[in-house]
GUTITI-379478 format. One record per residue (C-alpha): residue number from 1; residue in three letters; y, x, z. Coordinates in Angstrom, 1 decimal. Last residue first. Layout:
NUM,ala,Y,X,Z .
...
//
This chain:
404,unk,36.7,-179.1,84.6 .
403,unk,39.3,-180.9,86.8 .
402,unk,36.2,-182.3,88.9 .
401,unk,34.6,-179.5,89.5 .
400,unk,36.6,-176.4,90.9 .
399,unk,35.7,-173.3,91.6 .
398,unk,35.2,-172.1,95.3 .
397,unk,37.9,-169.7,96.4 .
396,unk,36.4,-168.5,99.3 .
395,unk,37.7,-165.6,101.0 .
394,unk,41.8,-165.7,100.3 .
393,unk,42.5,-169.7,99.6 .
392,unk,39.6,-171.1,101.5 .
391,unk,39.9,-169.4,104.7 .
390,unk,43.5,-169.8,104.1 .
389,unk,43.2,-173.4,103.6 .
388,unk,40.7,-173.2,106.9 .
387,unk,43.5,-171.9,108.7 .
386,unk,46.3,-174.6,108.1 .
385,unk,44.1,-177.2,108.8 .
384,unk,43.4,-180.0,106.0 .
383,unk,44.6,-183.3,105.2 .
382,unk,44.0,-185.2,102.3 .
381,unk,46.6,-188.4,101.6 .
380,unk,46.7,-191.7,99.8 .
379,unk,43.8,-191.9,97.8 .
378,unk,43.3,-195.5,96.0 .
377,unk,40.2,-197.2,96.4 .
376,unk,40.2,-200.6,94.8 .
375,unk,36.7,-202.9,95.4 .
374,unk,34.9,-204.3,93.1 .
373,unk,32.7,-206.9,94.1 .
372,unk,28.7,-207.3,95.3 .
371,unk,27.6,-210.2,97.5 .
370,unk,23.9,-209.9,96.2 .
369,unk,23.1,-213.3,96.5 .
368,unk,25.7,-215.2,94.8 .
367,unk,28.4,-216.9,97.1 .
366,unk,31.5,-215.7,95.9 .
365,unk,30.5,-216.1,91.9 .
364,unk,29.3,-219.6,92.5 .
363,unk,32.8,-220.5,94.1 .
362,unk,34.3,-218.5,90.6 .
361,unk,31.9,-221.0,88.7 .
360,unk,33.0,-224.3,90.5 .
359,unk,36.8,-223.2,90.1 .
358,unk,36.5,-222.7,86.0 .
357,unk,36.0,-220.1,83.9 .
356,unk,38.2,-218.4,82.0 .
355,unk,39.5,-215.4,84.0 .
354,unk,35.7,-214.7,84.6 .
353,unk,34.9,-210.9,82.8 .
352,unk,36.0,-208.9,86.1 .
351,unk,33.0,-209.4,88.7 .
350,unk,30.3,-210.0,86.6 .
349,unk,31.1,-207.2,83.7 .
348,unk,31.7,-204.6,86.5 .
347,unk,28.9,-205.9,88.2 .
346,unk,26.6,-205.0,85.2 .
345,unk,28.5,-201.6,84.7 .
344,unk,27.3,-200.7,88.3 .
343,unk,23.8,-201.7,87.2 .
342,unk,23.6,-199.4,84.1 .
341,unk,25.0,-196.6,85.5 .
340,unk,22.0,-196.4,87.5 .
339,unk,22.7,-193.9,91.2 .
338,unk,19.0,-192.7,91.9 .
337,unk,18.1,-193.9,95.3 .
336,unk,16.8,-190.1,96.5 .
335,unk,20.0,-188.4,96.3 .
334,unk,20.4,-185.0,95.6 .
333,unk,23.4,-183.4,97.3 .
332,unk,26.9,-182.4,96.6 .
331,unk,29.2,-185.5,96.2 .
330,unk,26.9,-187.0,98.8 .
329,unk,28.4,-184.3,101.0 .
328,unk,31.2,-186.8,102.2 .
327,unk,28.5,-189.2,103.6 .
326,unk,29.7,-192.2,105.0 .
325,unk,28.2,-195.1,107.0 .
324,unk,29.4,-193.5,110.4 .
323,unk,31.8,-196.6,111.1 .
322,unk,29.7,-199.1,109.8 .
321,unk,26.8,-198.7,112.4 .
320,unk,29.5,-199.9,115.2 .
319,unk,30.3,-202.9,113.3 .
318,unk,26.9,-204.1,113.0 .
317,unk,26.6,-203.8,116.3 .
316,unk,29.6,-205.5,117.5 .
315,unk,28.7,-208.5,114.6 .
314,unk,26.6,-210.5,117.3 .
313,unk,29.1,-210.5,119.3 .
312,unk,31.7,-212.6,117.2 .
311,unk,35.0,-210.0,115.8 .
310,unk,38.1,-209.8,117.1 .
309,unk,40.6,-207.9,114.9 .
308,unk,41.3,-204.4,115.9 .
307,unk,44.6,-202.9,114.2 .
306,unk,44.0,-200.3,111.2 .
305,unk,44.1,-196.8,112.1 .
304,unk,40.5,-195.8,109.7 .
303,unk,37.5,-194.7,110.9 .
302,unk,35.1,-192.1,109.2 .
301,unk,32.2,-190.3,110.6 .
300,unk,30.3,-187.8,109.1 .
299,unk,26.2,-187.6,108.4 .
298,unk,23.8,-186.9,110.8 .
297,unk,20.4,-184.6,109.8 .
296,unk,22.4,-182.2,107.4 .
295,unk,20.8,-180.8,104.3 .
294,unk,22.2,-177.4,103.3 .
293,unk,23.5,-177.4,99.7 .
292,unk,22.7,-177.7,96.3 .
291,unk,25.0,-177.0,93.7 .
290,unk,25.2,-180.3,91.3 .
289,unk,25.4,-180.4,88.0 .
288,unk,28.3,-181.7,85.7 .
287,unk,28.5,-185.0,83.8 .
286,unk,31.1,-186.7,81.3 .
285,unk,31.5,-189.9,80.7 .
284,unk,34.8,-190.6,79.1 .
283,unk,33.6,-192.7,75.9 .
282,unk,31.6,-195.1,77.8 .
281,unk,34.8,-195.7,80.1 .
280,unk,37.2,-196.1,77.2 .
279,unk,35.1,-198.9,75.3 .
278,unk,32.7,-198.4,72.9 .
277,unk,29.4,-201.0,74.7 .
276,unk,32.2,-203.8,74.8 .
275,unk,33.5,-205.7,78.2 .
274,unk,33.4,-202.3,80.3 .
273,unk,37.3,-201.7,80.3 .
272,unk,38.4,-205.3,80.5 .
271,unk,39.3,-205.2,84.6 .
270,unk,40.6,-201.6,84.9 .
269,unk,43.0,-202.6,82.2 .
268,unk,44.1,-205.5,84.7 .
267,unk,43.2,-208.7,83.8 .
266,unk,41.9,-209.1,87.9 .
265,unk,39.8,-212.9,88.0 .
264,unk,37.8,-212.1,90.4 .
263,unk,40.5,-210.3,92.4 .
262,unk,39.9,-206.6,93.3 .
261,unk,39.4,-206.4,96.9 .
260,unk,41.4,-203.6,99.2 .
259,unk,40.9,-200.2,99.9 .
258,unk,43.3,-197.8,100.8 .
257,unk,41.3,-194.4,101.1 .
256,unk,42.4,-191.1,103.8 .
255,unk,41.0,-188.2,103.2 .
254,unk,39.9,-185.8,105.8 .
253,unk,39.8,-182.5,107.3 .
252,unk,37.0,-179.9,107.0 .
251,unk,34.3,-182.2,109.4 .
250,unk,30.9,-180.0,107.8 .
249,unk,31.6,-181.5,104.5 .
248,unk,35.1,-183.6,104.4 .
247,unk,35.7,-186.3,106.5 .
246,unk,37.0,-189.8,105.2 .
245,unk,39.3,-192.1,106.4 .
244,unk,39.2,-196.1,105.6 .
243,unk,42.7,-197.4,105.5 .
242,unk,42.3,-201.5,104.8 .
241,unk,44.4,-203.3,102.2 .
240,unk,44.6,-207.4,102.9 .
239,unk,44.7,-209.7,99.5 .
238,unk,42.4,-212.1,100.9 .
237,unk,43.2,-214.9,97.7 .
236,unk,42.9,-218.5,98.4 .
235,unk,42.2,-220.4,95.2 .
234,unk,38.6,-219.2,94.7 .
233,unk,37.3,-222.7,95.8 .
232,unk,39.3,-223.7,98.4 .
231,unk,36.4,-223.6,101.3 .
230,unk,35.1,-220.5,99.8 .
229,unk,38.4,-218.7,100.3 .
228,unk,38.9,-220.4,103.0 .
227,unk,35.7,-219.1,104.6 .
226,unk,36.8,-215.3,103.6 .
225,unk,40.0,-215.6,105.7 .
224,unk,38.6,-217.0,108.9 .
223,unk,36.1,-214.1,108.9 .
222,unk,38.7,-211.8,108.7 .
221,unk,38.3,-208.6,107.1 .
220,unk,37.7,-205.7,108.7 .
219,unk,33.6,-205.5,108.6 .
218,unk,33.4,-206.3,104.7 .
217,unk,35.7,-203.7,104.6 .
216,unk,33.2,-201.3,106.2 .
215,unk,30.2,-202.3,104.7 .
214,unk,32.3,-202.1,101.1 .
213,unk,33.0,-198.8,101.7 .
212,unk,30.0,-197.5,102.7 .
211,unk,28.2,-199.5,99.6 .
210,unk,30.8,-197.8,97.2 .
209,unk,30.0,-194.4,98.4 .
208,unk,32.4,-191.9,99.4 .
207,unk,33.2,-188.7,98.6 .
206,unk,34.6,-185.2,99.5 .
205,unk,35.9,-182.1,98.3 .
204,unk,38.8,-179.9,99.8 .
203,unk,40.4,-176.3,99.3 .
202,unk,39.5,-175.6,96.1 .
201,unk,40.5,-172.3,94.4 .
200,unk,42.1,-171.8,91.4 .
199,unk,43.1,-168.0,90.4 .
198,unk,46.0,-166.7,87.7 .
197,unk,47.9,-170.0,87.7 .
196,unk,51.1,-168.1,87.7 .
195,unk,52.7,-170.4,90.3 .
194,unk,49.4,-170.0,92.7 .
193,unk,46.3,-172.3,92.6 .
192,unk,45.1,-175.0,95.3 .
191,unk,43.0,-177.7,94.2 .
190,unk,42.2,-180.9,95.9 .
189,unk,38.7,-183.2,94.8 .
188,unk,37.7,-186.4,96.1 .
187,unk,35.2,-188.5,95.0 .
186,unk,34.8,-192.1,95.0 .
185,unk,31.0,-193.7,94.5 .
184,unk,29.5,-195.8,92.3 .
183,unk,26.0,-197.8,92.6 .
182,unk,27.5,-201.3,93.3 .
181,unk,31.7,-201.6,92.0 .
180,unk,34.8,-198.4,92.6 .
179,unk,38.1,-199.5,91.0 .
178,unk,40.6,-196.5,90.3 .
177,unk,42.8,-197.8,87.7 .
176,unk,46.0,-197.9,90.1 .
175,unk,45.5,-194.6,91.3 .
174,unk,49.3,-193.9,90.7 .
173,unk,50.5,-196.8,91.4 .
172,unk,49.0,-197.7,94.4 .
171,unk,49.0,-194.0,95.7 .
170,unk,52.9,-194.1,95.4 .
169,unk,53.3,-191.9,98.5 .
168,unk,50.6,-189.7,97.7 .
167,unk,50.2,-187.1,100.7 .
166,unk,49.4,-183.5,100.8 .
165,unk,49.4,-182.9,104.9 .
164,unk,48.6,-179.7,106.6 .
163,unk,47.6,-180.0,110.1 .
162,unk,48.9,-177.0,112.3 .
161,unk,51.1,-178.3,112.2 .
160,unk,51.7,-182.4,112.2 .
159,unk,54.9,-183.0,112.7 .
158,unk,56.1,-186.7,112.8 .
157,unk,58.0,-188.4,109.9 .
156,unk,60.2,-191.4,110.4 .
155,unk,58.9,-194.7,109.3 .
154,unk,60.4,-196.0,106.0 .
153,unk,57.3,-197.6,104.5 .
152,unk,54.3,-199.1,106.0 .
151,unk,50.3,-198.4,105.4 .
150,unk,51.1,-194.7,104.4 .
149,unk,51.8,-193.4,107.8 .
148,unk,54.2,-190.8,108.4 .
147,unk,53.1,-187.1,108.1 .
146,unk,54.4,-183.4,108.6 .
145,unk,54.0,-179.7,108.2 .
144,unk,53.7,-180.6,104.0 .
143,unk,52.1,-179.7,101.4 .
142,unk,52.5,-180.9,97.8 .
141,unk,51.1,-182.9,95.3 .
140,unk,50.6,-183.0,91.6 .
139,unk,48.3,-186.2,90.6 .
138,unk,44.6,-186.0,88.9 .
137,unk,42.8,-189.6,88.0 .
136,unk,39.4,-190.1,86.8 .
135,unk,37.2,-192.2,85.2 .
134,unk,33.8,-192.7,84.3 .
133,unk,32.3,-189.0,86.1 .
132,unk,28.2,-188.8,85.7 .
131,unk,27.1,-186.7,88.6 .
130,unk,24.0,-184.7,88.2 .
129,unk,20.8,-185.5,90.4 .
128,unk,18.0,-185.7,87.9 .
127,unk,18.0,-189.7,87.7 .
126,unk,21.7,-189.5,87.4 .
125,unk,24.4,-189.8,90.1 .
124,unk,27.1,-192.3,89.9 .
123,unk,31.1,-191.6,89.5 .
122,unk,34.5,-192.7,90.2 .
121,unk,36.9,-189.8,90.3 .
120,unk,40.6,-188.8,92.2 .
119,unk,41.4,-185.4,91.5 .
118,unk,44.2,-183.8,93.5 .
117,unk,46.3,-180.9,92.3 .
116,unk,48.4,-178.4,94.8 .
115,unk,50.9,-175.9,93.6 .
114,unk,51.4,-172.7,95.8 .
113,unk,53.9,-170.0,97.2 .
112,unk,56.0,-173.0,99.2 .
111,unk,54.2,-174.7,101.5 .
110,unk,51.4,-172.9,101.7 .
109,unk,53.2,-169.5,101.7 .
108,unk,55.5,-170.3,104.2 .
107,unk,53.1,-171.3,106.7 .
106,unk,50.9,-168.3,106.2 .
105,unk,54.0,-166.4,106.8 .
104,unk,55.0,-168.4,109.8 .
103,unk,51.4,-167.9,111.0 .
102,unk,51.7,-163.8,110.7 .
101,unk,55.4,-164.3,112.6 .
100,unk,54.4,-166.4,115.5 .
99,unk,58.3,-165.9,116.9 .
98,unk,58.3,-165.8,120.2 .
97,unk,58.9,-161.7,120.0 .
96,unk,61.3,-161.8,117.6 .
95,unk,60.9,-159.5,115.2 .
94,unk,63.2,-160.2,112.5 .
93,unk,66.0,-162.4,114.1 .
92,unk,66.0,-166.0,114.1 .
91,unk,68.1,-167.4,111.6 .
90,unk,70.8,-169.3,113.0 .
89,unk,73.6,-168.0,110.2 .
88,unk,72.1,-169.9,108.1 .
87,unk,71.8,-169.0,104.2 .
86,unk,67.8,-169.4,103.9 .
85,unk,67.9,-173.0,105.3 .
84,unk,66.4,-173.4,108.2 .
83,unk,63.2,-175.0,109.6 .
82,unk,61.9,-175.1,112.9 .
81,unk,58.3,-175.6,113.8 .
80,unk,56.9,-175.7,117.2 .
79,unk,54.0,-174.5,119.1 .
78,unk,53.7,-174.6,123.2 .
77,unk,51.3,-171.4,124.2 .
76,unk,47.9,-172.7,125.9 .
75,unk,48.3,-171.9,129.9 .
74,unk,49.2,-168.9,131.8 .
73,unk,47.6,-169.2,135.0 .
72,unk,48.9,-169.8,138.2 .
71,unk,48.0,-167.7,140.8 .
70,unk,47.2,-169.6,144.5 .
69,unk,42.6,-169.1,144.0 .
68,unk,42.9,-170.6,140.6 .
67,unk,45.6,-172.7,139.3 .
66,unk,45.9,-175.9,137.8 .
65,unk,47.4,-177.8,141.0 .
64,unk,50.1,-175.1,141.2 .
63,unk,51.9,-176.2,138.4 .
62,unk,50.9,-175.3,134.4 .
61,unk,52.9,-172.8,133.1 .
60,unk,54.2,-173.0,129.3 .
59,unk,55.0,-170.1,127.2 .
58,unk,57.2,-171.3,124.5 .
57,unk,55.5,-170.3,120.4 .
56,unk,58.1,-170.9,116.9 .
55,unk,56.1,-171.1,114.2 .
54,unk,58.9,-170.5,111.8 .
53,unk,59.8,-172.0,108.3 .
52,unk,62.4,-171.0,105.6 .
51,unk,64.3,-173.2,103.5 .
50,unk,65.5,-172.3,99.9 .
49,unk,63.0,-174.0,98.1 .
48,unk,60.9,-171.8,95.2 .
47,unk,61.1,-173.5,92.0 .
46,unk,62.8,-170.2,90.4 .
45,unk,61.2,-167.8,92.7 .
44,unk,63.3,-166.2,95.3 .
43,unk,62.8,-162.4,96.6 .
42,unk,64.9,-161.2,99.6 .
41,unk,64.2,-163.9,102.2 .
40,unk,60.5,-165.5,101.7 .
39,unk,58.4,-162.2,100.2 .
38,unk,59.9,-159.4,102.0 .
37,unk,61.3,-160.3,105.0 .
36,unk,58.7,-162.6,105.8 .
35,unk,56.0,-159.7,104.7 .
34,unk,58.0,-157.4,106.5 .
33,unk,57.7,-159.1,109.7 .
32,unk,54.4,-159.3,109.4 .
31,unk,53.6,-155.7,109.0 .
30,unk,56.0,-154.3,111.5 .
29,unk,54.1,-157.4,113.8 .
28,unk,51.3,-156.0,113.4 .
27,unk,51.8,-152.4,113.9 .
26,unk,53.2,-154.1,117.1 .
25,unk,49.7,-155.0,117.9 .
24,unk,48.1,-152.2,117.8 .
23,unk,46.5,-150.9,120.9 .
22,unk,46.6,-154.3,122.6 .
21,unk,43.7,-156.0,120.2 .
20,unk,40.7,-154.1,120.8 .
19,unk,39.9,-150.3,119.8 .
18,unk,37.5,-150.3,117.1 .
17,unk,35.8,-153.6,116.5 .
16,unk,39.0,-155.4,116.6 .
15,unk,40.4,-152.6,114.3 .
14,unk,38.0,-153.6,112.1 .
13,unk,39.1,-157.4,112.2 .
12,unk,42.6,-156.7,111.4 .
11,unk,42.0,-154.2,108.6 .
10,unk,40.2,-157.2,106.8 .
9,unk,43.1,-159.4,107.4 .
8,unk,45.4,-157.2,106.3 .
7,unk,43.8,-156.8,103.3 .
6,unk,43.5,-160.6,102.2 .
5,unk,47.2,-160.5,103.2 .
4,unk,47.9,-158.0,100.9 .
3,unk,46.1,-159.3,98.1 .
2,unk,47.9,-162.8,98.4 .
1,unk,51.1,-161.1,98.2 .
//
């Protein structure tokens, strides 16, 4: 399937060259109709769902005010999604002409022709530019045409095509481990591969660094709430989780982080792993080189949907900086500080080794000079368009790195 797609899309762009588009575009539609036919309604994989989805386009005229010279001019086509199960009897019929059927295959086969893996890592870069993975976490997901947010539960999902969502609803749980301290970063790695797992491709990467996350947090928490902490000693607890987004190289989607605080005095495993010179995170250090890439002049953007708290002026503009204090390709470049694993496990044992110490120490600990803490990132959601997955899926298919 994925071979005749590939060549259809290569006939496609020499006939382009040839003759234009009119002269065969109901060859095309022969071909994609087939390919529904074919592939979504006659043959049925065992784990394969039994709903079918089409990319349904309405004509839309804008009024006479959008016109040039009196004629009104056909605006951007309306898209929709409808989904049936494969046994209604309202099943549009093969070939109908406001049916998108080449993106309602490609729809189909995203959803439902392919398994998804995302890789969740925390890492630092070496001396000589390779990334050292501590820990990492990969989850099953699966695409979907739609989204709801992740930072409250039971709201009704929106559609999102031609945005393709792979979401972690449980991200708390499941990335529960994933703590991110001074010299680390978060990186982000999804994987597309087909039932037979006969090719891997991946379709995002990203990452993160612990100081742009921590700017940016530092930036959305209350002032009021980080005084009382101090006030009281370490008894007051800012437990808030912000959702901190972040691009993929050369803006390819985003991923979305939920980042909140890791108490001082957190006993969670995350919180005893670096106590002794053999424990787990020592013993699962593995590295991998870096490919180089293209070096880019302004780095990404990220944001995240969170309300706006007010802040004092003289904070705006350090506010503002914070926002485009992320690199995704950071994952993929050589870095000039020189990540030390040594430094980042320091903080680990400063931050998470004080449950026994008493309320004057943890007061110290909040007000030392570097203001470092651990801070959770847990994914909950990469989003890519629909084309570029294609792109990736049939042209690219770029091997993977984490999951190695």
């Amino acid at each position: 399937m994925l071979r005749a797609i590939a060549e259809e899309r290569g006939r496609l762009s020499l006939r382009r060259e040839v003759c234009g588009l009119g002269c065969f575009k109901d060859d095309r539609i022969v071909f994609w109709t087939w390919m529904f036919s074919t592939y979504f309604m006659e043959k049925l994989a065992p784990r394969q769902d039994d709903m079918l989805f089409y990319v349904r386009r309405k004509r839309a005229y804008p009024g006479n005010e959008g016109t040039i010279d009196g004629r009104k001019a056909e605006a951007e086509p309306e898209v929709e999604v409808e989904v049936y199960r494969r046994d209604s009897k309202k099943l549009p019929g093969l070939g109908d002409p406001d049916i998108d059927w080449e993106e309602s295959v490609c729809l189909n086969l995203i959803l439902q022709k392919l398994d998804y893996m995302v890789t969740c890592a925390v890492c630092t870069r070496a001396d000589g530019g390779d990334i050292h993975i501590h820990r990492k976490k990969s989850q099953q997901v699966f695409a979907s045409p739609s989204k709801h947010p992740m930072d409250s539960k039971g709201e009704e999902s929106k559609m999102s095509y031609p945005n393709i969502f792979f979401m972690i609803d449980s991200f708390e749980e499941v990335f529960s481990d994933m703590t991110v301290g001074e010299g680390e970063m978060v990186c982000v790695e999804l994987v597309a591969s087909d039932k037979t797992n006969t090719f891997q491709g991946v379709i995002f990467q990203g990452s993160i660094r612990y100081e742009a996350l921590k700017k940016v947090y530092d930036n959305r928490v209350s002032v009021a709430a980080r005084m009382a902490q101090k006030m009281s000693f370490g008894f007051y607890k800012y437990n808030n989780m912000e959702f901190v987004r972040m691009k993929g190289p050369q803006g390819k989607g985003h991923a979305e982080m939920a980042v909140s605080r890791v108490s001082t005095g957190d006993t969670s495993p995350c919180g005893t792993e670096d106590s002794s010179p053999a424990s787990p995170m020592h013993e699962r250090v593995t590295s991998f080189s870096t490919p180089p890439t293209p070096e880019r002049n302004n780095r990404p953007a990220f944001f995240s949907p969170s309300l706006k708290r007010k802040v004092p002026r003289n904070r705006i503009a350090e506010m503002k900086k914070s926002h485009s204090a992320n690199d995704s390709e950071e994952f993929f470049r050589e870095d000039d500080s020189g990540a030390d694993l040594h430094n980042a496990t320091n903080l680990r044992s400063r931050s998470l080794s004080g449950t026994g110490r008493s309320l004057v120490g943890s007061w110290l600990k909040l007000n030392r000079a570097d203001g470092n803490f651990l801070l959770y990132a847990h994914l909950t959601y990469v989003t890519l368009p629909l084309h570029r997955i294609l792109t990736d899926i049939l042209e690219v298919r770029q091997k993977p790195i984490l999951m190695t």
